[in-house]
N, C-alpha and C positions, 0 to 999 in steps of 0.2 A: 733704693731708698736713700742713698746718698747720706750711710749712719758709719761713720767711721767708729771702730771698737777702738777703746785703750784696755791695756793689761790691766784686771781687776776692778774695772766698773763696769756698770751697767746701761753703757751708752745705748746696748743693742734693745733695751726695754722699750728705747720712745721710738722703733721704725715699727715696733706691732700695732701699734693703731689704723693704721691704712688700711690692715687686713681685715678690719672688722665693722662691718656696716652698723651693724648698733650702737657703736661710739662715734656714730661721724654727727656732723652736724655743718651750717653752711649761715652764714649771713647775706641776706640778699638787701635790695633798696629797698627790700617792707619789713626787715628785720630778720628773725633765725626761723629758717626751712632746713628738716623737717627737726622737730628736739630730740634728741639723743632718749631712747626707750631707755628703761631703770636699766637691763642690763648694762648698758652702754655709761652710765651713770656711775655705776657699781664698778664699775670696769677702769672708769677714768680716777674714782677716788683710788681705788686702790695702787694703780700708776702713779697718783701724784705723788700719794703716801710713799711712793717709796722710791721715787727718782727726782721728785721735788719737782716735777716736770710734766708735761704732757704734749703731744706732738699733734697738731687738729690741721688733717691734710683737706683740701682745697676749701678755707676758713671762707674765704671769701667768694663769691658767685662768679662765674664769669661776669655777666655784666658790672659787678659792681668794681670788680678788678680792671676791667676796661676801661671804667671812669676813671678811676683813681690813677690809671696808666696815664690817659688826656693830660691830668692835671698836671702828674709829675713829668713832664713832654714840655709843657710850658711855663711851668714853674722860675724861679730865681732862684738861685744856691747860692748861699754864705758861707764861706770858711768859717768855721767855727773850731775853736781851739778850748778845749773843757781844761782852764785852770785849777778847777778845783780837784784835779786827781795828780797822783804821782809816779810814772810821769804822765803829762797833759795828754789825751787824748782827741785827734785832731780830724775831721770828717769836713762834710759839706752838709749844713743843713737845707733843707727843702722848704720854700717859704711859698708856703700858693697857699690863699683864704678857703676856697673853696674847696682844695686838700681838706684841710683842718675842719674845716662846719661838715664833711662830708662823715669824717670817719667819728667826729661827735656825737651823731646823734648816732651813727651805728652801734658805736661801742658802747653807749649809754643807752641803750635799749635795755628794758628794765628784766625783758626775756634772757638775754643775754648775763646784766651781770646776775641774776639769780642762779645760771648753769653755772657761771665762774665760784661763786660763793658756795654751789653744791657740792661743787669736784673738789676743792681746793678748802673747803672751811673758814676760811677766814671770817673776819668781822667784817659787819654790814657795808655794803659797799654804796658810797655817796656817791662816786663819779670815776669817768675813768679820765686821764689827761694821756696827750703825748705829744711825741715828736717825729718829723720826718727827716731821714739823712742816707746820704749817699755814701759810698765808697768805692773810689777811684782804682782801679790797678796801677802802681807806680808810682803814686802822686803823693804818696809820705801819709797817706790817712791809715790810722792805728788807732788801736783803743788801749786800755788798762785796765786792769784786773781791779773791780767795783762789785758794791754791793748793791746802792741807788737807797738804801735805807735814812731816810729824813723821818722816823718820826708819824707819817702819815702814810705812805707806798703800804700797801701788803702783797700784790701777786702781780706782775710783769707780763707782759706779751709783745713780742715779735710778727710780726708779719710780713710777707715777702711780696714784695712792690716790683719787683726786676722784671725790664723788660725782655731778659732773657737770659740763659747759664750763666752762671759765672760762678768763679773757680777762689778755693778759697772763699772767708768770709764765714768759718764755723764760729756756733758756739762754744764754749765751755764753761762748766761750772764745774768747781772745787768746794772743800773744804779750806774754811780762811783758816783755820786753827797751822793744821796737819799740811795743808799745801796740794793734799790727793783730790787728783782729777776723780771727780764722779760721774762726767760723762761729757762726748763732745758731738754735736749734730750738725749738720750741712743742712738747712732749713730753705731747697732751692724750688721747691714745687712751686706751681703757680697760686699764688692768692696762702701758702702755709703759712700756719703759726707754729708758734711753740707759745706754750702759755706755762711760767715759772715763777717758784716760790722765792719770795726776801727775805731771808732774812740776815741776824747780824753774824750768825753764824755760817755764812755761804757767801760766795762770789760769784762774779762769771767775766767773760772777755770773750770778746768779737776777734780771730786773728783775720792778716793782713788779706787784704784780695788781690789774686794776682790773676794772668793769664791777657784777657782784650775789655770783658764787659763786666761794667761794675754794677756792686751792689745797692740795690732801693730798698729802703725799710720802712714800716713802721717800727717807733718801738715806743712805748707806752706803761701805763704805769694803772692799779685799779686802787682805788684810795679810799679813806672811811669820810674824807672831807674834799670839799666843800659838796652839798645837795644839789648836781645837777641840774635837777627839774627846777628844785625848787627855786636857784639861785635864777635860773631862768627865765622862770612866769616873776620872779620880783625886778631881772633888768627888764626887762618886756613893759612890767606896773612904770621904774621908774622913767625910762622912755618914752611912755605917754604921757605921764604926767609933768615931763620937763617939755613934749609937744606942745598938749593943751596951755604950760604957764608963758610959753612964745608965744601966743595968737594975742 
């Protein structure tokens, strides 16, 4: 299960999901096969309640992981340097259009954020956003101990893009007050999430990847604004109607 324990947390909480066919669930390219039965429901709130976390093993379908592989294969990466943390946390992001429309419309399946809003409680969730990045072995990419809280973020998810092992590249979350780690996961399985809670009182940090093969992610964000659909079907209205005022 690739769950490394620290002394006095509860890192070993988020490897019992795998064991449990009732809590699994799968997004494919028509959305979520098969829904997680109440127990399985029951089972993940109670998880989140109390690890702030949840661990949802093969999130993604093969096929849709295969796609998503293509993309990131041909994709363009940017050095990206996140000034806004202390110190700067520095990666490669992953720029492919058809990445990004790809896993939009998945994670904005309306099936989908209703389980997240089940498990997790949060408020209504309008949309989810994110982003794709890589990390290098060797190459100076680091992150810094963040929360991601603007204001609008409520619940985070990970998901794992690699096109194969790689070493190093855990997460961790703490307490921001106290500084105590509450748990740290190797999120390496094919298509895994982790799906965790924001807030102002928690952090987390990516540590460094080392070994030959690096790490692909999603990592994303489920938010009570802006309206998905709706903002949608209104670019879709204004689109047309800047068509039809060109003819």
């Amino acid at each position: 299960m690739h769950c490394r324990p620290v002394a006095g947390t509860r890192s070993t909480m988020l490897c019992n999901v795998r064991r449990r066919s009732d809590s699994t669930l799968q997004i494919d390219l028509k959305g979520i096969n098969p829904l997680p039965k109440r127990a399985g429901l029951d089972e993940l709130r109670t998880r989140f309640k109390a690890d702030h976390a949840v661990h949802l093993p093969g999130f993604l379908s093969p096929a849709l992981l295969a796609r998503a592989r293509r993309y990131v294969e041909r994709a363009r990466f940017e050095l990206t340097t996140h000034a806004d943390l202390v110190p700067p946390a520095v990666n490669l992001t992953i720029v492919d259009p058809q990445l990004l429309s790809l896993f939009s419309f998945a994670l904005n399946d309306s099936a989908l954020t209703d389980f997240v809003r089940e498990i997790t409680e949060c408020d209504p969730i309008g949309s989810w956003i994110g982003d794709f990045y890589r990390m290098d072995p060797g190459a100076g990419h680091r992150d810094t101990w963040h929360d991601d809280m603007d204001g609008n973020r409520m619940v985070a998810i990970t998901i794992n893009l690699s096109a194969g092992a790689f070493h190093g590249g855990n997460l961790w979350m703490r307490e921001k007050a106290t500084k105590r780690v509450l748990w740290t996961f190797h999120n390496g399985g094919d298509g895994d999430a982790v799906l965790f809670r924001l807030d102002e009182r928690l952090e987390h940090w990516i540590e460094e990847v080392s070994g030959t093969t690096p790490k692909s992610a999603v990592a994303g964000w489920f938010q009570r604004r802006p309206a998905f659909w709706r903002e949608l079907v209104m670019n879709k209205a204004e689109a047309r109607a800047s068509q039809e005022g060109n003819r």
